[in-house]
C-alpha positions as CSV (number, residue, x, y, z in Angstrom):
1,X,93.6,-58.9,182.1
2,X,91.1,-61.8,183.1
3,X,89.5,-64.2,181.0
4,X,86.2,-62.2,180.7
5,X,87.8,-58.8,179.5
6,X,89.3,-61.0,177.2
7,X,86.4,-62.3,175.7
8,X,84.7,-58.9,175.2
9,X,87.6,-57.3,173.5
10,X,87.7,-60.8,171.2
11,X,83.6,-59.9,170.4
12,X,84.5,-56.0,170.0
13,X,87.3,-57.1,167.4
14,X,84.6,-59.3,165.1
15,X,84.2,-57.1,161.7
16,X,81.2,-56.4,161.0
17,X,80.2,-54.6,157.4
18,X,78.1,-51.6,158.7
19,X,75.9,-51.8,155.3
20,X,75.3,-55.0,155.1
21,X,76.0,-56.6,158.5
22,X,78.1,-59.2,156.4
23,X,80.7,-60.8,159.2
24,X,83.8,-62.8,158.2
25,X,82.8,-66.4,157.6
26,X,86.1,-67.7,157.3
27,X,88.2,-66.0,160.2
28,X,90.1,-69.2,161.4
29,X,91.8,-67.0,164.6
30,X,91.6,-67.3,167.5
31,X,89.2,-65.5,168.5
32,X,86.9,-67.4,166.5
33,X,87.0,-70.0,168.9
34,X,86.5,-68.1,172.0
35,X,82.9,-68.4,173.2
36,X,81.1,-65.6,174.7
37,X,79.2,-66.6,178.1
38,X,75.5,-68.6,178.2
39,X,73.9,-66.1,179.5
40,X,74.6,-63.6,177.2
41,X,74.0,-66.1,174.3
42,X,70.5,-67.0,175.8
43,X,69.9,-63.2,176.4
44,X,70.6,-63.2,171.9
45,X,68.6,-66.2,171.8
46,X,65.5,-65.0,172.9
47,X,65.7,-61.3,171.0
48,X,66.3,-63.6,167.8
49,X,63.1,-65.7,168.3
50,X,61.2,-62.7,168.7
51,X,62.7,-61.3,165.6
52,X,61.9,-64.2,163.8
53,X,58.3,-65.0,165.1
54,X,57.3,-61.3,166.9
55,X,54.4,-61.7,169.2
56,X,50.4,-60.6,167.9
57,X,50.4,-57.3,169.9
58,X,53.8,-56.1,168.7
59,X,55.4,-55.9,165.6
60,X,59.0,-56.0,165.8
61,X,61.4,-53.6,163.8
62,X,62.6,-55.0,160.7
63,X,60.6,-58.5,161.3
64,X,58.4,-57.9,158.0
65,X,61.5,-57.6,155.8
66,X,63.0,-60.5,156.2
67,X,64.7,-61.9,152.6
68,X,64.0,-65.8,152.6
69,X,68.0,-66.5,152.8
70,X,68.3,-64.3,155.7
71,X,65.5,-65.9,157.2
72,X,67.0,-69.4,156.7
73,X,70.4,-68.2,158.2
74,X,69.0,-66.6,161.5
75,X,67.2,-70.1,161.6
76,X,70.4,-71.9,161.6
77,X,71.8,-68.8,164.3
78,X,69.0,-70.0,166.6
79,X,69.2,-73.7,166.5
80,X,72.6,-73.0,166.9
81,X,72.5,-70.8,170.3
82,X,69.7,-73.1,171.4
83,X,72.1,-76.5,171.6
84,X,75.1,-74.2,172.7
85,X,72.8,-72.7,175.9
86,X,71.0,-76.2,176.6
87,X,72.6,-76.8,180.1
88,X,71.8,-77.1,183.7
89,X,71.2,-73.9,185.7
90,X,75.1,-73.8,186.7
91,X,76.4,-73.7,183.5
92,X,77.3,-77.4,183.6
93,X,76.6,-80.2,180.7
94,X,73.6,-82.4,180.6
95,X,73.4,-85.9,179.7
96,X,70.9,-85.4,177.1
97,X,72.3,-82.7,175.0
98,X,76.3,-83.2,175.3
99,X,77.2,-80.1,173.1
100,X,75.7,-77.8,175.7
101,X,78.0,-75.0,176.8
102,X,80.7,-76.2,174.4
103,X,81.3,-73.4,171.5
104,X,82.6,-75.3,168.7
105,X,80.7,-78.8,169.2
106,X,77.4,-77.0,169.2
107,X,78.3,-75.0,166.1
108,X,79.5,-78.2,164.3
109,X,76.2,-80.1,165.5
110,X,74.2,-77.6,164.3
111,X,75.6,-77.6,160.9
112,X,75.5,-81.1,160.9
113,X,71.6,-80.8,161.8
114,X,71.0,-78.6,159.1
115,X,72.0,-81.3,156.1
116,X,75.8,-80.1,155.8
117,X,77.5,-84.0,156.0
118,X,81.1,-82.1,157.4
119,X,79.6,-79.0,158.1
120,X,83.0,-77.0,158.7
121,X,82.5,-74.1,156.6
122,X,78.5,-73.7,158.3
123,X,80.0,-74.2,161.6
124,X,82.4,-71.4,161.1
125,X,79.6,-69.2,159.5
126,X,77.2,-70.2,162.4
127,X,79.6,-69.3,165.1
128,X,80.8,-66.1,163.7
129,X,77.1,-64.8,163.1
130,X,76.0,-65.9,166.5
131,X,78.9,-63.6,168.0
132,X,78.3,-60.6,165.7
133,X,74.5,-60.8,166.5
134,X,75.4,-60.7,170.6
135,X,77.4,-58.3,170.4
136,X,75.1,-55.6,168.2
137,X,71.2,-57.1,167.3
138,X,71.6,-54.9,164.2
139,X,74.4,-56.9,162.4
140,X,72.3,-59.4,160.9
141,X,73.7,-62.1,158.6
142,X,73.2,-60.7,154.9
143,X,73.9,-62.3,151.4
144,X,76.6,-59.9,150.6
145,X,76.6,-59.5,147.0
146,X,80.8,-60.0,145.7
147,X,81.4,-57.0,143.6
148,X,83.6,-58.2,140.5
149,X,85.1,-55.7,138.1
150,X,84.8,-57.3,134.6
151,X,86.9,-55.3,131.3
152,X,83.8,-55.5,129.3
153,X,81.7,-53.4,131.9
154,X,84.1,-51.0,130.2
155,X,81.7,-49.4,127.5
156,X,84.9,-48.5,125.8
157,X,86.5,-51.6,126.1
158,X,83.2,-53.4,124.8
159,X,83.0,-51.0,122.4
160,X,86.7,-51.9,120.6
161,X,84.8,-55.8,120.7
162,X,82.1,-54.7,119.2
163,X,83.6,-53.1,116.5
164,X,86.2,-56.4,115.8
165,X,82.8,-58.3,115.5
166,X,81.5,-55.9,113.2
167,X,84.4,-56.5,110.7
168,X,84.0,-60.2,111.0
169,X,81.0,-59.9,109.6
170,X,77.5,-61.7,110.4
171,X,78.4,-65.2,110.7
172,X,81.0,-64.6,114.0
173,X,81.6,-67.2,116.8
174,X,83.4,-66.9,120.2
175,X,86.6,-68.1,119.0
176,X,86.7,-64.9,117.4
177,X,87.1,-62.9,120.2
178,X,89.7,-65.6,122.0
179,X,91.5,-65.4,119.4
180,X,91.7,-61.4,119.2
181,X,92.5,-61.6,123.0
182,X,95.4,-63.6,122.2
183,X,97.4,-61.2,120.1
184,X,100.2,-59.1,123.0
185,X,99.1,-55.8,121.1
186,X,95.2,-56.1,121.3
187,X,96.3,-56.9,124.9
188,X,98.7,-54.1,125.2
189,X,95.7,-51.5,123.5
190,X,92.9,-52.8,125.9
191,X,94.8,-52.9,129.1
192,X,95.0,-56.9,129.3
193,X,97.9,-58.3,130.8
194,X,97.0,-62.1,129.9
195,X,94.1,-63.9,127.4
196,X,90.8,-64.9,127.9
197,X,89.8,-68.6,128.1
198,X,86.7,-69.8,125.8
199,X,84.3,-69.5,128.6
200,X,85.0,-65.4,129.3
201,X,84.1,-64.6,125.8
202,X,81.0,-66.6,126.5
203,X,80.1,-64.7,129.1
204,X,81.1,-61.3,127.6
205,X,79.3,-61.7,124.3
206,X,76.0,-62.0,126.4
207,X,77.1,-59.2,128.3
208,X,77.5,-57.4,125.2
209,X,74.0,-58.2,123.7
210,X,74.9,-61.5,121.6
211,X,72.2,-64.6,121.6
212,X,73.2,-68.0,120.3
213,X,69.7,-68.3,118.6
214,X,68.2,-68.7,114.9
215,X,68.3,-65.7,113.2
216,X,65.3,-63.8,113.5
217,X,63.5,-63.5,110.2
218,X,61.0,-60.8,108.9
219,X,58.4,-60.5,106.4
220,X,59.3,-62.1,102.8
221,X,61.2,-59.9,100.5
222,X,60.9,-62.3,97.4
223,X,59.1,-60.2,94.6
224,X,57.9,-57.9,97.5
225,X,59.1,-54.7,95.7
226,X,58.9,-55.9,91.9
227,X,57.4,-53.6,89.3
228,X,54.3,-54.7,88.6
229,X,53.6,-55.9,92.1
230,X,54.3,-52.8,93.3
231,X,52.3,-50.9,90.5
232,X,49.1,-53.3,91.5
233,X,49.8,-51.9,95.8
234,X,49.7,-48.5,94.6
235,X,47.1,-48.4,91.9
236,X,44.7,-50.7,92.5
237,X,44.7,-52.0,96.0
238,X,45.7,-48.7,98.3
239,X,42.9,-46.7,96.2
240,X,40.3,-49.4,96.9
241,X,41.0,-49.8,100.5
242,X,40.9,-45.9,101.0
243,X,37.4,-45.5,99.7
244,X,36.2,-48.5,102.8
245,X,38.9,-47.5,105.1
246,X,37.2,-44.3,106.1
247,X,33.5,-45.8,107.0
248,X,34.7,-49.2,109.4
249,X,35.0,-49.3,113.1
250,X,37.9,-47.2,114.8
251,X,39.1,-48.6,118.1
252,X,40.4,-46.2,120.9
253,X,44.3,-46.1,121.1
254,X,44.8,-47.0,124.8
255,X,41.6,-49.1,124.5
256,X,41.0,-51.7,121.8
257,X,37.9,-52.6,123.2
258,X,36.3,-49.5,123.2
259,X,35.0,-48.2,119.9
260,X,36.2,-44.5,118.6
261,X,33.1,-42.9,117.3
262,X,34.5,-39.6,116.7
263,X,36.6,-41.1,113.6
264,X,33.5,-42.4,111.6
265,X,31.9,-41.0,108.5
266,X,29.5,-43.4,106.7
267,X,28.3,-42.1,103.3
268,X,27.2,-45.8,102.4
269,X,24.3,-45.0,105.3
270,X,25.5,-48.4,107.0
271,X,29.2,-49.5,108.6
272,X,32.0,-51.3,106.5
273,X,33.0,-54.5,107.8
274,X,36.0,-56.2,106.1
275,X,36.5,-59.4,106.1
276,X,39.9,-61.1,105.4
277,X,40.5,-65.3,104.2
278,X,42.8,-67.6,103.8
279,X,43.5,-70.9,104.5
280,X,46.3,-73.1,106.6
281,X,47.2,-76.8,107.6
282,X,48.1,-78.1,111.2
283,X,50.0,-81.6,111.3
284,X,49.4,-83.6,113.6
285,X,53.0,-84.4,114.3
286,X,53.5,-80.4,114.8
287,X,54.5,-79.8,118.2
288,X,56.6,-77.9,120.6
289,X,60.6,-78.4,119.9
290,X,62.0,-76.5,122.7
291,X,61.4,-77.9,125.9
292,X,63.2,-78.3,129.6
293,X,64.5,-81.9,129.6
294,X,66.3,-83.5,132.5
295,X,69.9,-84.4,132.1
296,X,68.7,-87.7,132.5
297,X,66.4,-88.1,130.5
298,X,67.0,-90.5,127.7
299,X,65.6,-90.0,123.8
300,X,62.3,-91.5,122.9
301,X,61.2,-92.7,119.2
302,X,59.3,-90.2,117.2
303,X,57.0,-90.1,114.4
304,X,58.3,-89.5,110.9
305,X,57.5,-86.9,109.2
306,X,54.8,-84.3,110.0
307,X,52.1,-87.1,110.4
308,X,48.1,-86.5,109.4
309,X,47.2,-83.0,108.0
310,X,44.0,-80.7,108.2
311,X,43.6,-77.4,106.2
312,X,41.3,-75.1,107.7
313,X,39.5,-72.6,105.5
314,X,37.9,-68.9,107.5
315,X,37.3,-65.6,107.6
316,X,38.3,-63.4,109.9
317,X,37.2,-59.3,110.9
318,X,38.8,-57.0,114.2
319,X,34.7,-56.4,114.3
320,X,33.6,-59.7,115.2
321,X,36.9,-61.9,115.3
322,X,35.8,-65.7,113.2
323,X,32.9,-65.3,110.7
324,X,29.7,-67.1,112.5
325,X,26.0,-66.4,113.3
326,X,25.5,-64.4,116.4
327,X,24.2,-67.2,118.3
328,X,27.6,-69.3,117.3
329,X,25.4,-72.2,115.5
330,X,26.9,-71.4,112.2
331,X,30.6,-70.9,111.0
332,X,32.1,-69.8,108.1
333,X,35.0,-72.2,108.4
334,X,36.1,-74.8,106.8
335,X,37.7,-78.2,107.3
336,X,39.9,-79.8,104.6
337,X,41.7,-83.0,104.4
338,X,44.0,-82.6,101.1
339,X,45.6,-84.7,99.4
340,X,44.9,-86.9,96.3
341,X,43.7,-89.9,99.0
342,X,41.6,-87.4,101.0
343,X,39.0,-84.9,99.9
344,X,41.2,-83.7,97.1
345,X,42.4,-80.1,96.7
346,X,40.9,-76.6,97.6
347,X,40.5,-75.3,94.2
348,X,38.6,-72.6,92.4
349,X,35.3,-74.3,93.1
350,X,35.7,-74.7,96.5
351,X,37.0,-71.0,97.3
352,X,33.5,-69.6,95.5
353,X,31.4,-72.2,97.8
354,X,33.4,-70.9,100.6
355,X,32.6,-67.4,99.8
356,X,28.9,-68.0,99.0
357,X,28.5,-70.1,102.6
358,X,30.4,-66.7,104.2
359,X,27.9,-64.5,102.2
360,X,25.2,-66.5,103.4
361,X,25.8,-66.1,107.1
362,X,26.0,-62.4,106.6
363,X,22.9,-61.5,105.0
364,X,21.1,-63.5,108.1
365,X,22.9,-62.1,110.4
366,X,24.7,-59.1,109.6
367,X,22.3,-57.5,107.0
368,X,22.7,-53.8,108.2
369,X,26.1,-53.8,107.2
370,X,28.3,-53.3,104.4
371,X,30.9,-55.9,103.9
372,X,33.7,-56.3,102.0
373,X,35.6,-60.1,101.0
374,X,39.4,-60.0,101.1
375,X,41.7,-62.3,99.2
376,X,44.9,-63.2,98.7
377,X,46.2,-62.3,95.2
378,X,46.7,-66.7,94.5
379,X,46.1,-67.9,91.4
380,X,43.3,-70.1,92.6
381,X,41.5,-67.3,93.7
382,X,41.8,-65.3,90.3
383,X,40.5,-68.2,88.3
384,X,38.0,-67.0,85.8
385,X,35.5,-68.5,84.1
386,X,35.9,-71.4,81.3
387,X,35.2,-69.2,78.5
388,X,36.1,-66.2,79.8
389,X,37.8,-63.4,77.0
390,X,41.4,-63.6,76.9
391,X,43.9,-62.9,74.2
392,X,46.2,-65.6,75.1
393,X,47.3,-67.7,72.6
394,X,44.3,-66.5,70.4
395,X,45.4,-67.1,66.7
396,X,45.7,-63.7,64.0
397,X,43.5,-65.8,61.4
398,X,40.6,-67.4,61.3
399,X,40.6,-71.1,62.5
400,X,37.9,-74.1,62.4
401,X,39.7,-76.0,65.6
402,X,40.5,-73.0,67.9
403,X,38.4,-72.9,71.2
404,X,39.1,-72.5,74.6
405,X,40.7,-76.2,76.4
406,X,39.0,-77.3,79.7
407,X,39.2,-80.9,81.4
408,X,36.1,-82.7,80.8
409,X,33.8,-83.7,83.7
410,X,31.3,-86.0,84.4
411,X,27.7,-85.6,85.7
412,X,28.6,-85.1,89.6
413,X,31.5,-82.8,88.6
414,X,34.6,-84.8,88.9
415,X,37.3,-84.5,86.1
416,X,36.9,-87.5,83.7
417,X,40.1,-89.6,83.4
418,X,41.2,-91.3,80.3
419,X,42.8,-94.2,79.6
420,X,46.4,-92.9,80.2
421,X,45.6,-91.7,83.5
422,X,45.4,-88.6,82.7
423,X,42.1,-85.8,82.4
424,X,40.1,-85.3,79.5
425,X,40.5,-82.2,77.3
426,X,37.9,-81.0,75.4
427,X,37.2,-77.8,73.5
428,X,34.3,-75.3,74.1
429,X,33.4,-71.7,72.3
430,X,34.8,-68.2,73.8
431,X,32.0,-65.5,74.9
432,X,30.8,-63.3,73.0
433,X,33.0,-60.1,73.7
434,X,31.6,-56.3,74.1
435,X,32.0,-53.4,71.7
436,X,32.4,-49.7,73.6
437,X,29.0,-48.8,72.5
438,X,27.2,-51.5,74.3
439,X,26.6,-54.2,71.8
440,X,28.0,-57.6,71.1
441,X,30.5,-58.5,69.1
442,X,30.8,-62.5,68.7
443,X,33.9,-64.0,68.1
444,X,32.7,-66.4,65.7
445,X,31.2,-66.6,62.5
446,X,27.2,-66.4,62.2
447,X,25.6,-69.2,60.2
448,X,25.4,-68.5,56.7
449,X,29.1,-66.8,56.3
450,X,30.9,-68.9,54.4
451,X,33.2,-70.0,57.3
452,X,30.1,-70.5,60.0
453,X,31.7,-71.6,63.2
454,X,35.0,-70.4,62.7
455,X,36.8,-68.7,65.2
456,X,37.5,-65.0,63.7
457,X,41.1,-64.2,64.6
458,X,42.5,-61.0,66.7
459,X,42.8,-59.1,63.2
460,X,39.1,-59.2,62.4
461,X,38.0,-58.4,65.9
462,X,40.2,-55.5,65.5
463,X,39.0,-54.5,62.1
464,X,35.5,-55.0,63.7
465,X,36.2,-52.0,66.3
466,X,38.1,-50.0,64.0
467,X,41.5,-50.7,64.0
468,X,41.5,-51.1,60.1
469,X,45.1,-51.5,60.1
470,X,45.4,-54.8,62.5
471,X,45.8,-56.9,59.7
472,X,49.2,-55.9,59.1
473,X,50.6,-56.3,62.9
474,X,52.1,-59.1,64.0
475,X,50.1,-61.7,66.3
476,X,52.2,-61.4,68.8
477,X,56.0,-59.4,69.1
478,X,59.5,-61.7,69.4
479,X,59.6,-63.5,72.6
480,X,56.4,-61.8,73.9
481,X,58.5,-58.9,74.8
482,X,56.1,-55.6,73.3
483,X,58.4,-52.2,73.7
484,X,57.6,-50.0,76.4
485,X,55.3,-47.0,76.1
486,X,53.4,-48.5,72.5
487,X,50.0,-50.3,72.7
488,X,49.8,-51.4,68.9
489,X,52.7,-53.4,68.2
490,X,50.8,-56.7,67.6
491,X,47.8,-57.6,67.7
492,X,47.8,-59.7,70.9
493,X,48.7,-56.4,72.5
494,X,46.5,-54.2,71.4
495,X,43.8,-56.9,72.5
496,X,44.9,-56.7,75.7
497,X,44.3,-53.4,76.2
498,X,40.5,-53.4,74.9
499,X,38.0,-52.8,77.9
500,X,36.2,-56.1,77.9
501,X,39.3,-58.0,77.8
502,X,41.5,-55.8,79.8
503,X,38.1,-55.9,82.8
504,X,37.3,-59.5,82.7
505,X,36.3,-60.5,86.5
506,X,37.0,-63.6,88.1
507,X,35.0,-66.2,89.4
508,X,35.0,-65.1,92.8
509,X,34.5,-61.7,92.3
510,X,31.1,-62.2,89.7
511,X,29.7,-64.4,92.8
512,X,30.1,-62.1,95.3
513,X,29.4,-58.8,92.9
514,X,25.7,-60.7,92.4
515,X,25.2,-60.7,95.7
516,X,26.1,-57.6,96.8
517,X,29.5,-58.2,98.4
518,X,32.4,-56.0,97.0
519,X,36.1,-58.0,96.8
520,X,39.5,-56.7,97.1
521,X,42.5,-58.9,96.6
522,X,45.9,-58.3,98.8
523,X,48.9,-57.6,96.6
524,X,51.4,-60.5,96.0
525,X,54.0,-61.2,98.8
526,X,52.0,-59.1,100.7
527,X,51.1,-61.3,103.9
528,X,51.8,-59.0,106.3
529,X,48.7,-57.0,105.4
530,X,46.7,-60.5,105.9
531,X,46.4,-60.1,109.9
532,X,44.6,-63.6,110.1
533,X,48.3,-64.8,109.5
534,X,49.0,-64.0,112.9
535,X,46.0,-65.8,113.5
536,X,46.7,-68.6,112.3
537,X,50.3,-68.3,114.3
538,X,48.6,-67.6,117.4
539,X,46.2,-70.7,117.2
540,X,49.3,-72.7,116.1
541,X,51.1,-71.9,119.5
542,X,48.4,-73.2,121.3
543,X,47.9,-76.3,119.2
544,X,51.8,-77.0,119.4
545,X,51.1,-77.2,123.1
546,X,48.3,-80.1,122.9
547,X,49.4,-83.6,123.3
548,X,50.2,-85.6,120.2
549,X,48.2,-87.9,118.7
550,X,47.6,-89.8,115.6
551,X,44.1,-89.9,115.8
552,X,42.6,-87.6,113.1
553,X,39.3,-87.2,115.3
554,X,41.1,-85.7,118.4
555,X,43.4,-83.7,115.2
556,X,40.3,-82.0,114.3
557,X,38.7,-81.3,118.2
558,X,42.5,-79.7,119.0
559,X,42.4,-77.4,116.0
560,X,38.8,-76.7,115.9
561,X,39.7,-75.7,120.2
562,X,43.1,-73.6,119.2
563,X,41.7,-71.8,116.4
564,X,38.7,-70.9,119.2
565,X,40.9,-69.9,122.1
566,X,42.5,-66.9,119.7
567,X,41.0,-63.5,121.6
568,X,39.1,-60.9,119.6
569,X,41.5,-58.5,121.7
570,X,44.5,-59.9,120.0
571,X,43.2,-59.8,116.8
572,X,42.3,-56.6,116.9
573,X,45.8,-55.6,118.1
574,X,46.8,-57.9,114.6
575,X,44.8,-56.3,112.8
576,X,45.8,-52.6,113.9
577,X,49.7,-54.0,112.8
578,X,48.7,-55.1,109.4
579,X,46.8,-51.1,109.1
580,X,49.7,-49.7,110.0
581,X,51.6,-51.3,107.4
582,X,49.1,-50.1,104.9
583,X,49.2,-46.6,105.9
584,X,53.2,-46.7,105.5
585,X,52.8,-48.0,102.3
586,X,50.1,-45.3,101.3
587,X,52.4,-42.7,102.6
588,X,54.9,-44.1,100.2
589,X,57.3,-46.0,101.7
590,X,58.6,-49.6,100.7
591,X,58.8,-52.8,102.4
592,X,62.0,-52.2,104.1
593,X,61.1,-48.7,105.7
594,X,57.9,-49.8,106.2
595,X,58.8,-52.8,108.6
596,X,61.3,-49.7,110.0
597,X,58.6,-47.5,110.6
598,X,56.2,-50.1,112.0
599,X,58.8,-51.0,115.0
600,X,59.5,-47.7,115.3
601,X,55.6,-46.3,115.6
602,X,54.9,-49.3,117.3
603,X,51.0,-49.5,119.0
604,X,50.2,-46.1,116.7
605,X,47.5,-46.6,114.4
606,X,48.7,-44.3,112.1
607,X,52.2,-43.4,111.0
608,X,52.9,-39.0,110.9
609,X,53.1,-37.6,107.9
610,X,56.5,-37.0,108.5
611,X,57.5,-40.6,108.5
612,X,60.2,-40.9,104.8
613,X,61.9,-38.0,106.4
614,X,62.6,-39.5,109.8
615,X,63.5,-42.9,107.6
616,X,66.1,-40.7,105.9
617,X,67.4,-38.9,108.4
618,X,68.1,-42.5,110.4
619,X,69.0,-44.0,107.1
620,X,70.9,-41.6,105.3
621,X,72.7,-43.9,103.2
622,X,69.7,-45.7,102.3
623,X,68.0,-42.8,101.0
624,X,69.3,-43.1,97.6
625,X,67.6,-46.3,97.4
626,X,64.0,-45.7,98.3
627,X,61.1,-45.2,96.3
């Protein structure tokens, strides 16, 4: 056999993978090393640039799918047959590229060209591709993909893990399943014949589903489901929100942009528009804690604590997105530096100006509308006036010193401070209160009785409406604790549940009931039907990504530009979550198979009627427990 029948059987015996014309790149034979002839390698040479650059009037058969690595590696193929058939006409070397017509220098040159600083393993790859693309243009140098079998692709197998996690409990680490590994007859049960090191289990518990992160919390359950909290969500606030829920704007499913007419009814001859409040604080030391950082990089001093703060005040609607005039002159929000060495706190009087500047806006801008103010159910919000009626700690008897104890303020309003450093109490009359036929009933004495000025007691108010009896209850029961189901135990009781006391409305809700404006306050622990919460997340992300500074000028322009930047599209898709979570709760579900149902319905406005029996057929062992 002569030498070139021998160096087309050596190119015939190259294996080439038919799917993936994948060659062998580490086939140190032989017949690595023969080299086919330069004529035939030029002949390759000049197919592959075409392939690689094809010509404007033809468009060359797999030229336009070309993967970037496979790209790069017929590169390399060509610079490769380009130094290898660099010679003179016949066949000889040439002084100015030595490696022409020899095989294995021009593969190593190559390689060497390409940034390898050896080069061996390329130069093997390089030749062995070159001889597989001469022989067939087809048998391309792909990235085969190694196919690795793995015991947890097992769904069995990860199964059996699974369940020995499960037993652990929720606090598990990695070490567990090394350590399960270890034992011969786990081994012997899952078809092991040796353990795993620290790194498998790694790799198999993210296979399986497993984070390392912070667990991932949900809405507050503190006091969410109490009695009377509860009692309040059903009674009072579900009932109040039905009879506006019916006449606001409905936005299309698919479409949050687009208005659904064909759900309104508006028997108040103008549109509902609710409007929801609350307030939050940005730090100026708040930023982003997660971050790439290069290996390198060294740490760098940080501010203490969370720096300079600024509360910010608003209202927010899925109408209209912030409360502001329509030409975006006026805003609704405010900006509040607390603290006792900054513009002090954001107390009762400062929520009612709040509400009266949001009322204000509205009438100008918005008059054809009917709005409604929401609240959360804070204490600072509920605050009613000085002398407000309230049975607590009213006395049985008459008394000349009892009165209702306020902090004393000067002319511009400010609490006056005594000489111990603390505020000034000072005593001022009750209200009159209101009998159920209309007319007034005072609380005090008239001149001329011969205890003028006295406060009356709870027993002679109640004699006064006909509870003739009262003088023989008790002011108030042991420990404040009245039995169930009786409403004239004591006195104290028995006040309570008198219409004018029992009806007395708070600060906020008198202001905006004299102008027109109806209020509804959220029920406690109840945030997640506060969409602006989101809000306030959403601008908070976007804040977290500004640079820091100490400066409280640029604090205020980065808050005043996050809190801007919120779309009205996202808070309409908030706002569409928090209804959803009302409409479970309507439909009588509680806080746990609410948050259930909301995942589950997720992007529905509304949850089917259907929706406790789906939670108990998914959670039959939790259907003992619900509502």
């Amino acid at each position: 056999m002569d030498a070139e029948s021998e160096d087309d059987e050596d190119v015939n015996e190259i294996k080439v993978d038919a799917a993936t014309g994948e060659t062998s790149a580490r086939d140190y034979s032989f017949k690595l090393r023969v080299p086919p002839s330069v004529n035939d390698a030029r002949k390759a040479l000049q197919d592959l640039q075409s392939l690689l650059k094809p010509p404007h009037n033809k468009t060359l058969a797999g030229s336009a799918i070309l993967s970037p690595v496979l790209k790069e590696r017929l590169t390399q193929v060509k610079n490769f047959l380009w130094l290898y058939t660099d010679t003179h006409d016949d066949g000889t070397t040439c002084s100015e590229n030595p490696v022409g017509g020899h095989w294995s220098q021009a593969g190593d040159r190559a390689a060497r060209n390409a940034g390898k600083a050896q080069g061996v393993h390329l130069s093997q790859c390089l030749r062995s591709w070159a001889k597989a693309y001469i022989e067939d243009q087809t048998a391309l140098p792909y990235c085969k993909q190694l196919q690795k079998y793995s015991h947890v692709n097992d769904e069995d197998f990860a199964a059996e893990l699974k369940l020995h996690l499960q037993i652990i409990g929720k606090y598990v680490h990695v070490q567990d399943l090394v350590d399960y590994l270890s034992l011969p007859e786990n081994q012997a049960q899952l078809g092991m014949s040796k353990p795993i090191c620290l790194r498998t289990a790694q790799r198999w518990m993210t296979r399986m589903g497993y984070r390392w992160m912070k667990e991932p919390h949900g809405q507050y359950s503190d006091g969410h489901e109490r009695e009377d909290v509860v009692c309040y969500r059903q009674d009072i606030f579900i009932p109040a929100w039905a009879r506006y829920q019916a006449h606001t704007r409905k936005w299309k499913q698919d479409d949050l942009t687009v208005e659904d007419i064909s759900t309104y009814s508006d028997p108040f001859g103008r549109r509902v528009v609710i409007w929801f409040h609350d307030e939050s604080t940005f730090y100026a030391n708040d930023r982003r804690r997660n971050c790439w950082v290069h290996k390198m990089e060294s740490a760098v001093p940080q501010p203490k604590g969370k720096g300079a703060s600024l509360m910010v005040a608003d209202f927010v609607s899925a109408d209209y997105g912030w409360l502001r005039s329509k030409d975006g002159q006026e805003s609704a929000r405010v900006l509040f530096r607390a603290g006792k060495a900054q513009d002090g706190y954001f107390t009762n009087e400062n929520i009612v100006a709040h509400a009266a500047k949001a009322m204000e806006i509205l009438e100008k801008n918005y008059p054809d509308e009917h709005h409604v103010l929401v609240f959360n159910n804070a204490t600072t919000h509920l605050k009613r006036a000085d002398d407000a009626l309230s049975a607590r700690k009213m006395p049985k008897c008459p008394s000349a010193t009892w009165g209702v104890s306020i902090t004393k303020k000067d002319d511009d309003g400010r609490p006056v401070i005594g000489m111990n450093g603390k505020p000034v109490k000072e005593k001022i009359q009750m209200k009159d209160a209101w009998l159920l036929n209309g007319n007034v009933q005072p609380l005090y004495f008239p001149d001329g009785h011969n205890k003028a000025g006295y406060f009356k007691g709870m027993a002679q108010i109640l004699v006064e409406r006909g509870y003739t009896n009262a003088p023989n209850f008790p002011a108030e029961c042991r420990e404040f604790k009245c039995p169930g189901g009786k409403s004239d135990c004591c006195c104290q009781r028995l006040m309570y549940t008198q219409a004018d006391f029992a009806n007395v409305e708070s600060n906020l809700e008198a202001t905006c009931h004299a102008r027109g404006f109806d209020v509804i306050f959220l029920p406690k622990y109840h945030c997640e039907l506060n969409f602006i919460e989101q809000c306030w997340g959403f601008a908070k992300r976007l804040y977290r990504k500004k640079d820091r500074s100490s400066s409280e000028a640029i604090l205020k322009r980065n808050v005043i530009e996050s809190l801007d930047s919120v779309p009205l599209l996202s808070m309409r898709r908030f706002s569409v979550r928090s209804l959803r979570f009302i409409d479970a709760y309507a439909k009588g579900l509680n806080g746990t198979q609410a948050a259930w149902a909301i995942k589950k319905y997720y992007g529905h406005h509304m949850l089917p009627e259907s929706i406790m029996k789906e939670f108990d057929d998914f959670h039959p062992s939790d259907s003992m427990t619900s509502i």
